[in-house]
C-alpha angles and dihedrals in degrees: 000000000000128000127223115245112255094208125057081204148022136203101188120183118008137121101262113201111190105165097178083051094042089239132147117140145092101295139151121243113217122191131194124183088346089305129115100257098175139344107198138123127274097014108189108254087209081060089064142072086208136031122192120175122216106173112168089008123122103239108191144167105282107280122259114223099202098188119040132165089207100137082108125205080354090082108035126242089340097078120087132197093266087215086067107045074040138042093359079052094051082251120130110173116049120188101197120209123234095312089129125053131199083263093045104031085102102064083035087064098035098050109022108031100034099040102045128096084218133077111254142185143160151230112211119239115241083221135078090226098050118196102345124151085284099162083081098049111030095158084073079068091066126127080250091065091052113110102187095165094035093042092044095051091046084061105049086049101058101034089151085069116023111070097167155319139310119209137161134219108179136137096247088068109031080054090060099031105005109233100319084114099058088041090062098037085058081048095056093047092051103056086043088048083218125133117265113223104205116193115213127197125063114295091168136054122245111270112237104270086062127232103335100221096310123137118206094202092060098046090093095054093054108043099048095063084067095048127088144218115298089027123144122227105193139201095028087160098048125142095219127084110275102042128117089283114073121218082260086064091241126134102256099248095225090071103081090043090059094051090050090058090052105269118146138211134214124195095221093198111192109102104327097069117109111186090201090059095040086059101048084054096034090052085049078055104256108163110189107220094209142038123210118175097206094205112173133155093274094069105032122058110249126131112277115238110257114272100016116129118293112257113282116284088233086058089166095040130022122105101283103047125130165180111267105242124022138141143180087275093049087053093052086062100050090054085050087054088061096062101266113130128237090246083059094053104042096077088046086070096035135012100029089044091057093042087045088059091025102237097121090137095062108031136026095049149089094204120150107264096030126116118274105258109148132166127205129200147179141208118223103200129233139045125326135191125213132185128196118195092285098061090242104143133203135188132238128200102211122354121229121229134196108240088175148297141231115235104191088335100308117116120229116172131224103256091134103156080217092055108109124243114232106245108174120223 
């Protein structure tokens, strides 16, 4: 007499690392209508449809992008397909940054988040305009294009999506309104009780006149002090002035404070990143609590929509700039090649995502009852060397690469035409 198998699926074999769950071992996955149904050691294969081995394989909760440019063809060139930054890139969960606005959440909603086999979410942009090209228009980042009633409202209505709010404090605006913008952006944040995601480092060029009296190196300063508990500073490791690193080369020492009153940091990758600055903060010991990779179609290579603007005239080096392929994963590995170990990462992708837009219940997690997302990864062997816009190089030992990844069960595989081949050194 046969007996019916228990598991739809089964991940057998591979090193699971739940953080929120205080796993990491050798352990099975078993999965049941799209849900986690047991995580244990020596499941029975008889006890499953489908059995898929992934021995010496990492098998993970389904990875958390924490910074995504997704409001595709609404924001430019900017915006990318949010299937590939997610489940072709072994990434489940996007949030994506200040791509919708209180005026466009509900096409954001309509044609991105609906529609999408992967999880996403949002963080609303401060701004009316949301994330437009806006490198090339940086006066639609004015206080006058600052909403807090209307933005604040957009927010409480659509709690399932908007899990916080996106700011700027850069040199290229508090050199054109001071820091009125970044006052009503924490504002904002605080009627809505949502965490604010600040980026640091310049994102504008200086207007004519210069810098008006601003200094970039004192913007931190100045800006932490408005911020609450469970905000994100992001880009500590930019290249750019204003970021964690002061023009002395020395760790800002507010930093510390701020973490110790419960703000967070997430490294926010894409272009920004310089590994020579991320060593000199990570060394003071400045952990970031969140990864998000900040891929966009200025730094990877996809075709831009048609009449958008033309690529920037500092192609090489203007602010956006970058490398040609990259992904979460890959960003995973460069952290590693700081010195950073992968126990330490691990929760930058997982567990501390899903706390930072409080859905741990839902996300960041292989507990028995959520939902499958599950994210599996391998290690090619070997060294590896990789390059941010500065030409500083660093080597891996090792790169991690997406195989695939469950999305509420389903399995969808990494064939991202944006996902990096592994070339050693």
């Amino acid at each position: 007499m046969s007996i019916s198998p228990t598991f739809d699926l089964l991940l057998r074999g591979g090193r699971v690392i739940d953080p929120a769950s205080g796993i990491d071992g050798i352990r099975d996955v078993a999965i049941r209508n799209g849900k986690i149904a047991a995580v244990q050691s020596d499941i029975l294969p008889t006890s499953a449809k489908e059995v898929i081995d992934v021995t010496g394989k990492l098998v993970l909760p389904g990875l958390i992008d924490t910074h995504a440019h997704v409001y595709q063809y609404v924001s430019g060139r900017f915006g990318m397909n949010p299937d590939m930054v997610g489940v072709q890139s072994g990434v489940t969960t996007l949030i994506d940054q200040g791509g919708p606005s209180c005026m466009t959440l509900p096409g954001f909603r309509h044609f991105i988040a609906e529609p999408a086999k992967s999880r996403v979410y949002a963080f609303l942009s401060a701004y009316l305009v949301g994330g437009l090209e806006g490198h090339f228009y940086p006066n639609l980042y004015s206080p006058d294009g600052v909403d807090i009633d209307a933005t604040v409202k957009a927010a409480l209505a659509n709690p399932d999506l908007v899990r916080g709010i996106k700011a700027h404090a850069e040199i290229g605006g508090f050199a054109r309104w001071g820091i009125r913008v970044l006052e009503m952006a924490a504002e904002i944040g605080k009627r809505t009780e949502l965490p604010v995601y600040v980026h640091f480092g310049q994102l504008w060029g200086l207007p004519e006149s210069g810098t008006n009296g601003e200094d970039v190196d004192t913007i931190l300063e100045r800006v932490i002090p408005l911020l609450k508990e469970g905000d994100v500073l992001a880009h500590p490791f930019t290249r750019h002035p204003g970021g964690f690193v002061n023009r002395d080369g020395e760790v800002h020492p507010v930093i510390k404070a701020a973490i110790d009153r419960g703000l967070k940091i997430d490294v926010g990758h894409g272009s920004h990143f310089s590994y020579r600055l991320a060593k000199k903060a990570i060394a003071a010991g400045i952990v970031p609590t969140t990864l998000g990779a900040d891929i966009h179609g200025y730094n990877t290579h996809v075709p831009a929509p048609a009449g958008t603007p033309d690529q920037h005239e500092d192609e090489e080096n203007h602010p956006f700039a970058g490398q040609a392929k990259f992904s979460l994963v890959q960003a995973m590995s460069s952290m590693m090649a700081l010195g950073l170990t992968l126990e330490q990462v691990v929760p930058m992708v997982t567990s501390n995502p899903a706390k930072m837009i409080g859905l741990s219940d839902k996300v960041g997690s292989l507990k028995v009852g959520m939902d499958a997302d599950v994210s599996v990864i391998t290690t090619k062997p070997g060294r590896y060397t990789l390059r941010d816009n500065e030409n500083t190089e660093v080597v891996a030992d090792g790169l991690m690469q997406p195989l695939f990844c469950l999305r509420a069960g389903v399995r969808h595989d990494a064939v991202a035409a944006i996902l990096p081949e592994a070339v050693a050194a």
